[in-house]
N, C-alpha and C positions, 0 to 999 in steps of 0.2 A: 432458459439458463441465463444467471445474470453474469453480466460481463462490464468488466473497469475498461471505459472510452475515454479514460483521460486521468493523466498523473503530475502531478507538477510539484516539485520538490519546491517546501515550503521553510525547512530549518534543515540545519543538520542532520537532523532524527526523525524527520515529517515527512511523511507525503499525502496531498492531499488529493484524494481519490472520488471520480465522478462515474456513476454506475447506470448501467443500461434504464434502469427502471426511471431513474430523473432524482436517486439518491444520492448525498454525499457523504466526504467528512476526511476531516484531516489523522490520519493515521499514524501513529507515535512508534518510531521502531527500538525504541528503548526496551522493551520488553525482549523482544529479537536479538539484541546486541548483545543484552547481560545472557543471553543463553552460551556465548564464547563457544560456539563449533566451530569445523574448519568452514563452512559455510555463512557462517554469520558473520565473524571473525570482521570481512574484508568491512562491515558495515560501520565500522568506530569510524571511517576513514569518510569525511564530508564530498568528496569528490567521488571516490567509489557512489557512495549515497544518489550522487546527482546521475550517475550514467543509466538509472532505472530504466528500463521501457516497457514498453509492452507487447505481448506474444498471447496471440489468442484470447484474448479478454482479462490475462492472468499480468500479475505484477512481477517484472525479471530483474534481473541483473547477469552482468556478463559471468558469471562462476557459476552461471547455473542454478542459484537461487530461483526458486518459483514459489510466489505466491496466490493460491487462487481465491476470484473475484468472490465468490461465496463464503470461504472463513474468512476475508480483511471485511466482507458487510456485516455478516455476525458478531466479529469483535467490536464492532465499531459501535452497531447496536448494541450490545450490552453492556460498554463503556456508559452509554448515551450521547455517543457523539456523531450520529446519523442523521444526517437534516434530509426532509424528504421535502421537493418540490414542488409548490401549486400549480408552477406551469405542466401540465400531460399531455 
């Protein structure tokens, strides 16, 4: 099961996420934001943004928001924006 070990907010709308397997990539939450639920909502807000963490391999926020480590790798992949590592 892959799992995000590390997150670090990179812009406003970024985070850049390191994954079990020695993959990465920086994650755009633009796409997330323009969806305007009550759960996305708090995300236009750059500090909301920064308070991410992480909970079980999954990408948080304090509302509750959960994003997990398998669809942020899959999007990420199919953007092309998944750099994978020669160190294993």
């Amino acid at each position: 099961m892959i799992k995000i070990i590390n997150a670090t907010v990179v812009s406003d709308t970024a985070v850049h996420l390191c994954f079990s397997d020695g993959s990465a990539g920086d994650y755009d939450l633009s796409a997330l934001i323009a969806r305007d639920t009550v759960m996305t909502r708090p995300l236009r807000d750059p500090e909301f943004v920064a308070r991410c963490f992480l909970e079980l391999g999954a990408l948080c926020w304090p509302n509750g928001l959960e994003l997990s480590a398998a669809s942020l790798q899959r999007k990420l992949a199919e953007q092309g924006a998944l750099v994978h590592s020669n160190a294993a």
